[in-house]
C-alpha positions as CSV (number, residue, x, y, z in Angstrom):
1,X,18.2,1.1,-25.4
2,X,18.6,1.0,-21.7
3,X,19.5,-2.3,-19.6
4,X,16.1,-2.9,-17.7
5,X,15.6,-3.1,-14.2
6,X,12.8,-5.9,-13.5
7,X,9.1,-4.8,-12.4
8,X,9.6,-4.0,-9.4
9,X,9.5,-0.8,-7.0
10,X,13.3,-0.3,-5.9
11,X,15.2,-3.9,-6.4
12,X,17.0,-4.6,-9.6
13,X,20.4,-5.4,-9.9
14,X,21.5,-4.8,-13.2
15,X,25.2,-4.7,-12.5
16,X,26.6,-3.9,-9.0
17,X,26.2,-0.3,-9.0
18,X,23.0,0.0,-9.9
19,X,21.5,3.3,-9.6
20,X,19.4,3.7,-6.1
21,X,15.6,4.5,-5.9
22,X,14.7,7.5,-6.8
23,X,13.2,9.6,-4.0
24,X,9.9,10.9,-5.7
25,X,8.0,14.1,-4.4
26,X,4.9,14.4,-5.6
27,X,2.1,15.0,-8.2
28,X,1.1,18.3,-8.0
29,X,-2.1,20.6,-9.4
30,X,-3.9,20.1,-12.9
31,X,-5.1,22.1,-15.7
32,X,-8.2,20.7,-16.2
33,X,-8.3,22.2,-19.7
34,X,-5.0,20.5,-21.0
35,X,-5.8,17.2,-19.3
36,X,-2.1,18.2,-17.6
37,X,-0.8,17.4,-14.3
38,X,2.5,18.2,-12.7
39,X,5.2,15.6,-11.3
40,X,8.0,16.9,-9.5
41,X,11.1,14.5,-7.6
42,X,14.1,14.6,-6.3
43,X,16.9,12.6,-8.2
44,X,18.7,9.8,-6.4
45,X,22.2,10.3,-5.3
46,X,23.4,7.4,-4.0
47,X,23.7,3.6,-5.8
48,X,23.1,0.4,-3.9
49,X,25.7,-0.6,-3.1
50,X,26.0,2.9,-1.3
51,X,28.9,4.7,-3.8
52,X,27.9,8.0,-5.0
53,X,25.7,8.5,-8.6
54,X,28.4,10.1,-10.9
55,X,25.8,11.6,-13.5
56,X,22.3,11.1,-14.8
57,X,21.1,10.8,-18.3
58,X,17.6,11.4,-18.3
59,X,14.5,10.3,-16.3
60,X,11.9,7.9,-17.7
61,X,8.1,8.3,-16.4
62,X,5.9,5.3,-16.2
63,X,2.0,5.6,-16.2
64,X,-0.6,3.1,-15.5
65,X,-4.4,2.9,-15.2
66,X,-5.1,2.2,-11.5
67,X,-5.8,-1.3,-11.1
68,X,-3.5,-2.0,-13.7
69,X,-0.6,-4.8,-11.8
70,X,2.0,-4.6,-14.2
71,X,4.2,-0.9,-16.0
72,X,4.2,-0.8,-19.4
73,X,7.4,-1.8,-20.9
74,X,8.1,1.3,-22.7
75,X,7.7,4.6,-20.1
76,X,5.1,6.7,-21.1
77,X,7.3,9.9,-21.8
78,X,11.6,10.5,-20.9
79,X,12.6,13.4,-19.3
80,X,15.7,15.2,-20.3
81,X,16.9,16.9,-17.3
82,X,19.8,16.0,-15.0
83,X,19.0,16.9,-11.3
84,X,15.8,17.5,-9.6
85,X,12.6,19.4,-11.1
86,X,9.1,18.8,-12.3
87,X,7.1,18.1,-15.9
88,X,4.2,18.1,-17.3
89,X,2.6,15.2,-18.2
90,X,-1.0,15.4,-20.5
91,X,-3.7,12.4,-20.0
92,X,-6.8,11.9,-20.4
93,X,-9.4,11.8,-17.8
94,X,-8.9,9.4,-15.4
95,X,-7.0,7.7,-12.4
96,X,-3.4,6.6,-13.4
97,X,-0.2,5.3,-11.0
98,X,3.2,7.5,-11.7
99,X,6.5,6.2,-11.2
100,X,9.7,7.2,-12.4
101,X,13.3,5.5,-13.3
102,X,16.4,7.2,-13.5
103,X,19.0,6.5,-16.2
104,X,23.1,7.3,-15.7
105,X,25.5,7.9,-18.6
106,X,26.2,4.6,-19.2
107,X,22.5,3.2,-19.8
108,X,21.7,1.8,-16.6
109,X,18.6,2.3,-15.1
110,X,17.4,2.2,-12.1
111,X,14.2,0.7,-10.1
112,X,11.4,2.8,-9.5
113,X,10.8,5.0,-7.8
114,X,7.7,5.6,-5.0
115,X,4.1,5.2,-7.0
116,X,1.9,8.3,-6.8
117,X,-1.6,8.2,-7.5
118,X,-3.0,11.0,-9.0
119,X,-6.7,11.4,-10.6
120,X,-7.1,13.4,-13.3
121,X,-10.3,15.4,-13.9
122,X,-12.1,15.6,-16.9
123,X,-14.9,18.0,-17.4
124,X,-18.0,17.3,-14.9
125,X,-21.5,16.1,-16.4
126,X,-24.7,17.2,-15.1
127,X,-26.9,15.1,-12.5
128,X,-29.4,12.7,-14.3
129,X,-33.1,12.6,-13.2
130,X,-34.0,9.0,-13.5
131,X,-36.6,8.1,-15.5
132,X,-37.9,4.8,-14.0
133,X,-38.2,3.1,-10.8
134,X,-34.4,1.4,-10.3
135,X,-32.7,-0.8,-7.8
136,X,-30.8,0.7,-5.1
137,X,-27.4,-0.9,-4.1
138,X,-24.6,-0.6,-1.2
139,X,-21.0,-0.4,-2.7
140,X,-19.7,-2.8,-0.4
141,X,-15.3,-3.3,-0.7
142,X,-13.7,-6.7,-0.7
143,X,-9.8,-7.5,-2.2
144,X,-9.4,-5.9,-5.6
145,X,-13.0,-4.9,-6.4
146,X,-16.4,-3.7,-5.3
147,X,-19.6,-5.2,-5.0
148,X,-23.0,-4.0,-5.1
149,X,-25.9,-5.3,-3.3
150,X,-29.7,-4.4,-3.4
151,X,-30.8,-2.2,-0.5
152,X,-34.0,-0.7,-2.3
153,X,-35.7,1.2,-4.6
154,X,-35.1,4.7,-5.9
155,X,-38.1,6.4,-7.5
156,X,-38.8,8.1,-10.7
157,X,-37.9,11.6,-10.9
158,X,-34.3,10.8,-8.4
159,X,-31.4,12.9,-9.0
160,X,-28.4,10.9,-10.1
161,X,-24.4,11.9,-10.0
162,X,-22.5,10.6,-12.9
163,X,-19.3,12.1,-11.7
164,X,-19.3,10.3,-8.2
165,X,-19.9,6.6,-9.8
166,X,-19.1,2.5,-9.0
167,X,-19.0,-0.1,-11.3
168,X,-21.5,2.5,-13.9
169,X,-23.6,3.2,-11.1
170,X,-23.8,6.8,-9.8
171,X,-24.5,8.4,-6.3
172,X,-28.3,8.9,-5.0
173,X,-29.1,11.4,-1.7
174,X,-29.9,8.3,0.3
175,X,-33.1,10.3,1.8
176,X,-34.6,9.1,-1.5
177,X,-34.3,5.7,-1.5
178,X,-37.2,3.0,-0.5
179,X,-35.4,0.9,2.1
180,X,-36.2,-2.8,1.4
181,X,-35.5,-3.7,5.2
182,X,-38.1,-0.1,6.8
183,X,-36.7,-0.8,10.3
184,X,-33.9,1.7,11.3
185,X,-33.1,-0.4,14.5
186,X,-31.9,-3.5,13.1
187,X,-31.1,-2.5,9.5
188,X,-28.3,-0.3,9.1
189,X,-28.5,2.7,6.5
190,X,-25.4,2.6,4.4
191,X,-24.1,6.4,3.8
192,X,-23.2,5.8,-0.1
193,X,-25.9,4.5,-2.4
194,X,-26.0,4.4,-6.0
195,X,-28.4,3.5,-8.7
196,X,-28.1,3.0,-12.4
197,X,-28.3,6.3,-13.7
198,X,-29.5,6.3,-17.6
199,X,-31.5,2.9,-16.5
C-alpha cells in the first residue's frame, strides 16, 4: 500500500523527496455511449526538493462528484504506465473533479495533481409540456449553492428542459412566463428561468 500524501492539491511531505506535482493536461472528448471520457498528463519530473524523479510506478486517478470537498481515500482506478499518456476512464452521467497522484518505485506518492472538471453526458430527455399552472423562479448564486426565488407564473401547456436543470427545476423560454412585477422599467427580466417541470 502506498505511503499517503494528505488531501491536499500539491503539499505533502512524506519523506524529503517526495515526488513533485504532477503537471496534468487535460480531460479530453467522450463517448457518450460508454459513459467514457479521456484524461491525458504529463508525468512530473522533478521532486520538491528539486532532485530529479528516478522512476515511476504507476499513476493513481482520483474522482469526485462536483461539490464533493474531500477525495476518496482509495483512487478511483491506477494507471500502469511510466511516462506521459492518456486513459479511459468509464462514469456515469454526471459532473465529477479528476485528479491524479503519481507513485515512484519505492511507494511514495505524490500530491495531486491540477483538478479538472469534466461533465459527463448521459443520454438527453425530451422537453416536458407542463401540465398545470407552476411558479416561476430566478436561479440566483451565492457561496456553495443556488437559490431560487419566485418571479412568476408559467402557464399550462409551457415547454420544459429537463437536461438544462437547478435544484430539479428545468429551463422555461422566458417569453412565457407571467411576470409578477409587469413593469419592464423598474423590474429587471432575469435571462434563466426555470419551473418545476413534472409539477
Amino acid at each position: 500500500m502506498n505511503r499517503r500524501r494528505t488531501d491536499g492539491p500539491t503539499t505533502s511531505r512524506l519523506k524529503e523527496y517526495l515526488l513533485g506535482a504532477l503537471l496534468f493536461l487535460a480531460c479530453l472528448g467522450w463517448d457518450t455511449e460508454a459513459h467514457a471520457f479521456e484524461i491525458c498528463w504529463q508525468a512530473s519530473t522533478e521532486n520538491v526538493d528539486g532532485s530529479p524523479v528516478t522512476g515511476i510506478s504507476h499513476f493513481d486517478a482520483y474522482l469526485r462528484a462536483e461539490g464533493e470537498t474531500t477525495w476518496p481515500t482509495d483512487p478511483f482506478m491506477q494507471i500502469d504506465q511510466q511516462a506521459d499518456g492518456c486513459e479511459e476512464i468509464v462514469a456515469s452521467p454526471g459532473t465529477y473533479e479528476v485528479a491524479l497522484t503519481q507513485t515512484d518505485p519505492e511507494g511514495d506518492e505524490s500530491g495531486f495533481s491540477n483538478i479538472v472538471r469534466k461533465v459527463q453526458p448521459g443520454e438527453s430527455l425530451p422537453p416536458v409540456i407542463i401540465g398545470n399552472q407552476l411558479t416561476a423562479y430566478t436561479v440566483v448564486k451565492q457561496p456553495d449553492r443556488f437559490v431560487l426565488l419566485p418571479i412568476g407564473v408559467v402557464p399550462a401547456g409551457t415547454s420544459c428542459d429537463p437536461n438544462n436543470s437547478v435544484n430539479g427545476h428545468g429551463a422555461i423560454p422566458t417569453e412565457a412566463v407571467i411576470w409578477t412585477c409587469e413593469d419592464e422599467v423598474t423590474c429587471a427580466r432575469p435571462v434563466v428561468v426555470v419551473a418545476l417541470c413534472d409539477g
